[in-house]
N, C-alpha and C positions, 0 to 999 in steps of 0.2 A: 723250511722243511728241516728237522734233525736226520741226521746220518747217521746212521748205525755205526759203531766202533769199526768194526769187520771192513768197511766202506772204508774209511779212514788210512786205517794202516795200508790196504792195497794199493792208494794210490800216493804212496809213498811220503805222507804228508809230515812223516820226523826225519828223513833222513834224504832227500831228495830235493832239487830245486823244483821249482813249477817252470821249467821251459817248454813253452810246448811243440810238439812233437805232432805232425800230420801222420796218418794212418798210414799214407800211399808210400810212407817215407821211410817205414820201420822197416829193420833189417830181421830178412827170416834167418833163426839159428839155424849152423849148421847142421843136416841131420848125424842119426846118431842110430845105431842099433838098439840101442836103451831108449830112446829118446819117447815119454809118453806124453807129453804138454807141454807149455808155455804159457807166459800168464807177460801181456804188454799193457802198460796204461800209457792215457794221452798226452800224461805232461812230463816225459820223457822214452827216450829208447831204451832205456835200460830194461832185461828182460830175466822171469825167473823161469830157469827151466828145469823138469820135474823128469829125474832119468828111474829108470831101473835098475834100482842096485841086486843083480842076478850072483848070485854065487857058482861053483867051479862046473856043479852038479846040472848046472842052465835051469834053475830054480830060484825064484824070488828070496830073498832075502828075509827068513820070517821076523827077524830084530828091527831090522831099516828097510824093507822091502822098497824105497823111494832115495831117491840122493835130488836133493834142492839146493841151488843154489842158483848168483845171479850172472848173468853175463853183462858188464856195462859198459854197452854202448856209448852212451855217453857223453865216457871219461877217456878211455884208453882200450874197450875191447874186451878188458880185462875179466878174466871170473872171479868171483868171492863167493864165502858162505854166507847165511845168513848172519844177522845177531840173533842173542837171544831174542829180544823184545819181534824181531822180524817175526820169530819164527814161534813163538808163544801167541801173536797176536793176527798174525797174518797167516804165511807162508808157510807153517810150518802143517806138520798133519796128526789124526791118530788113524792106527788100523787096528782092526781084529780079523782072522781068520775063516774066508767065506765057505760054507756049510757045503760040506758035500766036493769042492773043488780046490783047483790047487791057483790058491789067490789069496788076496784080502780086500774086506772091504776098507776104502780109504775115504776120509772126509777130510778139508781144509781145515784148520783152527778158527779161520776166519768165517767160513761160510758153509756151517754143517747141513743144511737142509736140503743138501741135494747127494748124498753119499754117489764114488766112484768107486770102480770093481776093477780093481790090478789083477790082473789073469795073466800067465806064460801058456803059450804053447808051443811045444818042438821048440823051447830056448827062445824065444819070441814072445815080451811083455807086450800087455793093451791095459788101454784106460776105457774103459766102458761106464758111460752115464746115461741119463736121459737127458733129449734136446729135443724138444721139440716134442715130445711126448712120447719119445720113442727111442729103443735102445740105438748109442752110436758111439764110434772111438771119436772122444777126446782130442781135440789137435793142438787149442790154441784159445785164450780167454783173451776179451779185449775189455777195460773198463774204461770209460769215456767220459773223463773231468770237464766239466766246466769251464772257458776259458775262463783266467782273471783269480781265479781260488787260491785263496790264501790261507787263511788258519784254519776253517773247517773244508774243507772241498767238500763243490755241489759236483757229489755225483750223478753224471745224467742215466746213463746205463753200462750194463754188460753185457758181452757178446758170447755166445760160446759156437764157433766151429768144430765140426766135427764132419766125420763120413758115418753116412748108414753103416751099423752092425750087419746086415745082410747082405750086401753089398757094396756098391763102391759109389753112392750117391751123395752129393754134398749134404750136407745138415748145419741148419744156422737157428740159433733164436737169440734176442734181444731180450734181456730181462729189463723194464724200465727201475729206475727208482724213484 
């Protein structure tokens, strides 16, 4: 089976070891007022987390409206930025301005066919996409390597967590690949 590029870089295949990493085992970042995602693959803890860059006004950011970067696990705990290549190929994002509201729409570099919708309200960012066919904030993305993957990783799937937009109901779906 070929892998789509986008696959590839996510699960950190130029710049990361293949150790892997059980699901039950990963550490949740800490929260964060900003805090509107995470993105964990299987073959390490190292984790990217996708903040709210708000300005003084408790308004999005119309220049960077997101601050990405990784926290690893790993190594030492540590945060870093991305690279470029992370964040051209992977991680990084584009937005444009959502019509009528005070947000943007944002999509992954890596994986634009599901656009997410960065909203503030009362100084309080959300991630709103669809999961499961139906709008929900965003919590936490799992991808789930292959054990044994080495030069091209068999990606098996991706997970997206999230809660009901409407409420406070879990939301899960499994994309396979």
């Amino acid at each position: 089976m070929r892998v789509p590029c986008f696959l590839i870089v996510l699960t950190g295949l130029l710049c990361h070891p293949f150790a892997r990493a059980d699901r039950d085992d990963f550490p949740v970042p800490p929260s964060s007022a900003s805090r509107l995602f995470y993105i964990q693959r299987s073959n390490n803890t190292n984790t990217v987390i996708y903040d709210a860059n708000m300005l003084a006004d408790k308004k999005l950011d119309p220049h960077k409206p997101v601050s990405v970067y990784w926290i690893r696990y790993a190594e030492k705990g540590q945060q870093e930025g991305l690279s470029f290549f992370q964040w051209k190929m992977a991680y990084g994002y584009k937005h444009r301005p959502l019509n009528g509201a005070d947000g943007f729409e944002f999509s992954l570099n890596a994986f634009d066919k599901r656009p997410i919708h960065i909203t503030s309200e009362h100084g309080h960012a959300t991630a709103i996409m669809q999961i499961s066919g139906r709008p929900a904030r965003l919590h936490k993305v799992f991808v789930q390597i292959a054990p044994g993957t080495r030069l091209i990783p068999d990606v098996q799937y991706i997970e997206l967590f999230g809660v009901d937009a409407d409420g406070n109901r879990p939301v899960y779906e499994r994309i396979m690949i």
